[in-house]
RODO-2510 file (C-alpha; in nm, 4 decimals, decimal comma):
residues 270
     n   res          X          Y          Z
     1     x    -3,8629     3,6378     3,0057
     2     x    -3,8828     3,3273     3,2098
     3     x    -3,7071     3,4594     3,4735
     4     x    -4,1361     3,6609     3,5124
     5     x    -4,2535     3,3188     3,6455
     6     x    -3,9908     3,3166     3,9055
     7     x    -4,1035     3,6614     4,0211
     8     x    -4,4874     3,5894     4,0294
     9     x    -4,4015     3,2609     4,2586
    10     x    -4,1904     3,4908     4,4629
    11     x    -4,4703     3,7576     4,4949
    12     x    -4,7322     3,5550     4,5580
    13     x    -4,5261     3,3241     4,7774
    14     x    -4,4280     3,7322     4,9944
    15     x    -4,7773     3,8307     4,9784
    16     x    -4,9948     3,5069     5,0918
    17     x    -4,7427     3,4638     5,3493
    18     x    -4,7534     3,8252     5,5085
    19     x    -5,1163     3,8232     5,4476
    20     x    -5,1450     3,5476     5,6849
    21     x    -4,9583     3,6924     5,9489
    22     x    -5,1119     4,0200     5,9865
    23     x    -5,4500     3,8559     6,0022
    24     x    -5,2910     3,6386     6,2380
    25     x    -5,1073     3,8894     6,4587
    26     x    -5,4670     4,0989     6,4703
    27     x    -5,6495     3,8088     6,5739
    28     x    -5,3897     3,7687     6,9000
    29     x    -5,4086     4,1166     6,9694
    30     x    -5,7729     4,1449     6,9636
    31     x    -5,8657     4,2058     7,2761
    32     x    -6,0170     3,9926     7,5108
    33     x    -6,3282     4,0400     7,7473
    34     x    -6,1408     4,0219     8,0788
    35     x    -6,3581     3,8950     8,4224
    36     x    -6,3940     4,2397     8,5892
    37     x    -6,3235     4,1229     8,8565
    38     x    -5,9920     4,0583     8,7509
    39     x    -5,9219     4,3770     8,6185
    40     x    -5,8591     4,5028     9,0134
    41     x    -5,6687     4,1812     9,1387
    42     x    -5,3410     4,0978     9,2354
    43     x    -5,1976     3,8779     9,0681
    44     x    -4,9723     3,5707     9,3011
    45     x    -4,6305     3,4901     9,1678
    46     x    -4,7847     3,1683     8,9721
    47     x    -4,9788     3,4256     8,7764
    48     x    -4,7271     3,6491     8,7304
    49     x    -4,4500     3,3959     8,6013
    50     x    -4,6882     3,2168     8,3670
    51     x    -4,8409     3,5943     8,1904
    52     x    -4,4358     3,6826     8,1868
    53     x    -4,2950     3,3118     8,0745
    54     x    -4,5378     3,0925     8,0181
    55     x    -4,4667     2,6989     8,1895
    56     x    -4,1649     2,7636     8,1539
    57     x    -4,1125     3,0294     8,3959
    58     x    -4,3793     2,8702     8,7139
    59     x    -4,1272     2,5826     8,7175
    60     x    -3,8532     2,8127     8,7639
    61     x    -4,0078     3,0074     9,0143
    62     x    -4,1093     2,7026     9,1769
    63     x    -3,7759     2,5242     9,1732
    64     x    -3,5969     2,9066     9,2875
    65     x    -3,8000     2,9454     9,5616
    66     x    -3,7233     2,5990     9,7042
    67     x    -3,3904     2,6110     9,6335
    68     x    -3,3943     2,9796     9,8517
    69     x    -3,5515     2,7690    10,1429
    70     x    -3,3183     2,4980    10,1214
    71     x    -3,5936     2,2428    10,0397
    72     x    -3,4335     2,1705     9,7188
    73     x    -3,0566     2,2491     9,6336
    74     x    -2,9804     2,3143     9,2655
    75     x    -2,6565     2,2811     9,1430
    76     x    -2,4759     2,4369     8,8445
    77     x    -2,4429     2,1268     8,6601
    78     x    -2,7868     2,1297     8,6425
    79     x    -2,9034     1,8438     8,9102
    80     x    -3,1856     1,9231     9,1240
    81     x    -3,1944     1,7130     9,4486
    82     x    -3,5009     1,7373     9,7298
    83     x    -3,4006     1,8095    10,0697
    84     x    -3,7572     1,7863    10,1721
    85     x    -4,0067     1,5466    10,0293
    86     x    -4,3259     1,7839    10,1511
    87     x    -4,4309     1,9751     9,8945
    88     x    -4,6416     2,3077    10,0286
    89     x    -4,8674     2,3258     9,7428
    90     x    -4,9725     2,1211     9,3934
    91     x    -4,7301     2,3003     9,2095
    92     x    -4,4448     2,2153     9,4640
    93     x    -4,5618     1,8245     9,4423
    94     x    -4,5693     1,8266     9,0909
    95     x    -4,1694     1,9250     9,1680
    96     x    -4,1271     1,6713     9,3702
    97     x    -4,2941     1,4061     9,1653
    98     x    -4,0957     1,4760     8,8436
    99     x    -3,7780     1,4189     9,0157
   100     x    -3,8631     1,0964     9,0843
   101     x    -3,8396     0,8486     9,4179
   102     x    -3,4843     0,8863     9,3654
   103     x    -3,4636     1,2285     9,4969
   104     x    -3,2409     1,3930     9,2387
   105     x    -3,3094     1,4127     8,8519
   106     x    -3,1172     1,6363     8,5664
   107     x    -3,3752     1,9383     8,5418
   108     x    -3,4371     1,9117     8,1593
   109     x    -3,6614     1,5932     8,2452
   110     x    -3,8156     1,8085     8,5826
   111     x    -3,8754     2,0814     8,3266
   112     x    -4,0721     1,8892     8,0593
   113     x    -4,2399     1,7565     8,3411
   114     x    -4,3745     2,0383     8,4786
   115     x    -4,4676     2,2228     8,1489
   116     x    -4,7618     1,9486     8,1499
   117     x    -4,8631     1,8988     8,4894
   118     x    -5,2300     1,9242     8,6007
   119     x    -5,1441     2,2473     8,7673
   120     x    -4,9744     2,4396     8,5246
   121     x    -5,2246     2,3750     8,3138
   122     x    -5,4954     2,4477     8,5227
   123     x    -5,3275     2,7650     8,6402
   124     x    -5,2906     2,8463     8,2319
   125     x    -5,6600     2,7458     8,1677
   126     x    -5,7742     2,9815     8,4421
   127     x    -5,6214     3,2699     8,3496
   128     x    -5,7119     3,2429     7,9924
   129     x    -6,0837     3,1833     8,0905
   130     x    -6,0410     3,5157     8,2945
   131     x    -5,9189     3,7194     7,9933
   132     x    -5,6003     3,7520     8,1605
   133     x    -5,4141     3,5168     7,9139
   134     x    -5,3613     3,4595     7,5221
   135     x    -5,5582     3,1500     7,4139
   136     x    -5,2740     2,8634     7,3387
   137     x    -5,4641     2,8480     6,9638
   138     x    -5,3693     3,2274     6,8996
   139     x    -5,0359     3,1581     6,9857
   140     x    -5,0078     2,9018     6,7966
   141     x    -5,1532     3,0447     6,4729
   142     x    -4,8895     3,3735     6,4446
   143     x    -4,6055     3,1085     6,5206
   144     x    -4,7233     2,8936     6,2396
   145     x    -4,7804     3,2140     6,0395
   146     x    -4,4242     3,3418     6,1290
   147     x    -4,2281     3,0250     5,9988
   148     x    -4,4393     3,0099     5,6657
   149     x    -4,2962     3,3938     5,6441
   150     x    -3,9297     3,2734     5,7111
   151     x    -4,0010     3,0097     5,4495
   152     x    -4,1223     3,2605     5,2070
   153     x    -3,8299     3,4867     5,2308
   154     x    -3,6262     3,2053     5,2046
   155     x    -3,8242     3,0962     4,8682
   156     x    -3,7668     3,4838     4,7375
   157     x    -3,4327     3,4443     4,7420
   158     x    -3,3841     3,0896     4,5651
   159     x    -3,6210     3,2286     4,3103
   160     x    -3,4096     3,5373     4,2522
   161     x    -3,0808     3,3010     4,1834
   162     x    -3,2928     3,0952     3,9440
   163     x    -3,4310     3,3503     3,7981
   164     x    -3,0388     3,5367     3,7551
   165     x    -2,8976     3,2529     3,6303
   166     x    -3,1430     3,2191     3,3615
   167     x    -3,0677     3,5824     3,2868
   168     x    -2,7452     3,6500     3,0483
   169     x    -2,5283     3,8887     3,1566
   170     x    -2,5075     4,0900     2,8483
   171     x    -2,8769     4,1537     2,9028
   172     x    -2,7870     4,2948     3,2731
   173     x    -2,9324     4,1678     3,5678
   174     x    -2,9652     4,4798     3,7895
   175     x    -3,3597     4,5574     3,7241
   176     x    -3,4263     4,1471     3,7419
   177     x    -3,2288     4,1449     4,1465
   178     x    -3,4885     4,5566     4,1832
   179     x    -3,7872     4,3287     4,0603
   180     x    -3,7010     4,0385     4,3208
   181     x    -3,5607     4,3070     4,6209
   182     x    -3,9450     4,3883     4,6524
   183     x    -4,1069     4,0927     4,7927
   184     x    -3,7763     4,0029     4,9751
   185     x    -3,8216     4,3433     5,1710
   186     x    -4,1629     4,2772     5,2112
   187     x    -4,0989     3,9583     5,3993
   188     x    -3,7959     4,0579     5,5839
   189     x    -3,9764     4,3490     5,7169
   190     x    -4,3048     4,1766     5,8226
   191     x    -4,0394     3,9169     6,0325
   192     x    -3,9017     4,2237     6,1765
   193     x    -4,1974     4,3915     6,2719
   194     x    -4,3315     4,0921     6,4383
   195     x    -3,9849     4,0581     6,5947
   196     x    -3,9895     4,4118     6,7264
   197     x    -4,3360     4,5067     6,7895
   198     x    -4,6207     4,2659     6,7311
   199     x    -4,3959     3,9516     6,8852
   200     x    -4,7267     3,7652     7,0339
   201     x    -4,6341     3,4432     6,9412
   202     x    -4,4078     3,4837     7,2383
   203     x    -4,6559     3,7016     7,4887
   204     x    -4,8714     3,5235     7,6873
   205     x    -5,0300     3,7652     7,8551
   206     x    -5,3697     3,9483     7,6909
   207     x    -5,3776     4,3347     7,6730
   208     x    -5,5357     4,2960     8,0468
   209     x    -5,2812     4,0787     8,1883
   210     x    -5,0630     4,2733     8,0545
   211     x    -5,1444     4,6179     8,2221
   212     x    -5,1380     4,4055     8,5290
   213     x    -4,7957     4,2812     8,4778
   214     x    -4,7297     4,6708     8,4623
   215     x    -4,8733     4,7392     8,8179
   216     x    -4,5991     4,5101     8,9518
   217     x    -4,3496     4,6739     9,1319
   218     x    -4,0264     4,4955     9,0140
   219     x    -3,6862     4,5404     9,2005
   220     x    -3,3979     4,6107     8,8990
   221     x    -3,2510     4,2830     8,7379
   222     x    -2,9966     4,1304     8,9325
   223     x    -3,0119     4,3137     9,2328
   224     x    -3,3198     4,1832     9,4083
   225     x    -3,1712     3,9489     9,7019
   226     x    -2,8122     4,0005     9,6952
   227     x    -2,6403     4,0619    10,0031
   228     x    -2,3601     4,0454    10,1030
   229     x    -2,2259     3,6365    10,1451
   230     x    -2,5088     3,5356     9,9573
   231     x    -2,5071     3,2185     9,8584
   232     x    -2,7822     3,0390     9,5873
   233     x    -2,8990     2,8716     9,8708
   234     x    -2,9174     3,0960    10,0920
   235     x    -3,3194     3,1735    10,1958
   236     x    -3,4936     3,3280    10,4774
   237     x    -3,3680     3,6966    10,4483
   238     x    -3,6305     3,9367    10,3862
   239     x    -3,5257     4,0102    10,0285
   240     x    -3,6424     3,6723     9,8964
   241     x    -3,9864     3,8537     9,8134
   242     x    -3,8237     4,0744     9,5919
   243     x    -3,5682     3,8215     9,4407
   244     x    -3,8501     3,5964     9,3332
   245     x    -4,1093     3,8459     9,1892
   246     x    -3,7814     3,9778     8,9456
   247     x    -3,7487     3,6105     8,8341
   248     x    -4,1055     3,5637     8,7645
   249     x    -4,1191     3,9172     8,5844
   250     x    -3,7617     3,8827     8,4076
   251     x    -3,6680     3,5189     8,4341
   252     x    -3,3518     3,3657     8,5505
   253     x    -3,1636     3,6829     8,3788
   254     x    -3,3170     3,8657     8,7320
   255     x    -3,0963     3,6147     8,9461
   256     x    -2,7904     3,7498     9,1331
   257     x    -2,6182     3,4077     9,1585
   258     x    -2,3981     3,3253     8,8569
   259     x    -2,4248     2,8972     8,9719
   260     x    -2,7978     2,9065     9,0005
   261     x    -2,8512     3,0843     8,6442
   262     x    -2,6051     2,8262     8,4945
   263     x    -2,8253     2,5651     8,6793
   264     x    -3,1242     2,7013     8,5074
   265     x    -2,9738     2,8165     8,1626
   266     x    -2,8272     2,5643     8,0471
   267     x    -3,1036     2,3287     8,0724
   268     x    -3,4225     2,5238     8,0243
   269     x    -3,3650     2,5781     7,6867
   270     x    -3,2407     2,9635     7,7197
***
């Protein structure tokens, strides 16, 4: 019966674990006391990108929408050049700075760059402090809670093959793998429900910024600023409005251009 010991370090290992994420996942969810005077706002194309993608996704809207006015060119092999040193706004600076006096940098160093810069985070910190966006510590807790899930499920099942191998066959292992099938469904569940529905280790927008992400009138992925001849720098035609507010909603999976996804893809960590 020692293969019992197994099975209690396997069910407390499912239950602590799961325990911690639900309380965890709650806590995200709980919703926040939004400015109300943000509940009736529109949100820019900063806000929108960050609430959709986080950091990640303003420095791809940024770089996009330079690239469309031919102030930066982006090629596929993932080498960002600047075509014109004058940055319009903070955000466009903080571009411009992270490539470096040189004028052309691989984007993977732009990228972590710009996930840090003074006005990403200052863009990040207002919309939290309006309610609009999930505190980074929330975020952080169902992540954490998530892995020490993964690691539990991973524990059931190297319990389970101890616990088999210490059981002789004669004696038949069927109800010993029933006993351990338990808290390995528990766990595998709870990563699939967080996968499918809770996921808010990967939102970052609140309940609030969430409904006004849903107000957004989005063109259909891939279609938004493709005409005919277009090229990835090709800017000034009057779809550009709807080409960028896809990509901030959907990310680079909304751009037509095959070259300027690779340029992104492959080094934004997609």
């Amino acid at each position: 019966m020692l293969w019992v010991l197994f099975l209690l370090v396997a069910w407390c290992a499912a239950i602590v674990s799961c325990t911690r994420l639900c309380l965890a996942a709650v806590a995200a969810a709980k919703p926040m006391d939004p400015d109300p005077a943000a509940d009736g706002k529109d949100l820019s194309l900063y806000e929108a990108a960050f609430l959709s993608g986080g950091p990640r996704r303003v420095g791809e809207l940024v770089l996009v929408a330079m690239c469309r006015e031919r102030r930066l060119l982006l090629a596929h092999t993932g080498w960002v050049t600047v075509v014109d040193p004058d940055g319009r706004d903070e955000l466009e600076r903080s571009v411009i700075t992270a490539i470096g006096p040189e004028g052309q940098s691989p984007v993977r160093p732009v990228r972590a760059a710009l996930a840090t810069a003074v006005p990403v985070r200052a863009l990040g910190e207002r919309l939290v402090a309006a309610g609009l966006a999930v505190p980074a510590s929330a975020r952080t807790n169902v992540a954490v809670a998530v892995r020490q899930v993964r690691a539990a499920c991973a524990l059931v099942l190297m319990t389970a093959a101890a616990a088999l191998l210490l059981v002789p066959p004669a004696a038949g292992r069927g109800p010993v793998a029933a006993w351990f099938a338990l808290p390995l469904l528990l766990t595998a569940s709870s990563l699939l429900i967080a996968r499918l529905e809770a996921h808010p280790y990967s939102r970052w927008a609140s309940p609030a910024g969430q409904r006004l992400l849903g107000r957004i009138d989005v063109p259909p992925r891939r279609t938004a600023g493709r005409r005919p001849g277009a090229g990835a720098g090709d800017g000034g035609d009057g779809d550009d409005g709807d080409l960028l507010t896809a990509l901030a909603v959907h990310g680079t999976a909304a751009l037509p251009d095959p070259a300027l996804r690779a340029a992104l893809k492959a080094h934004w960590g997609h």
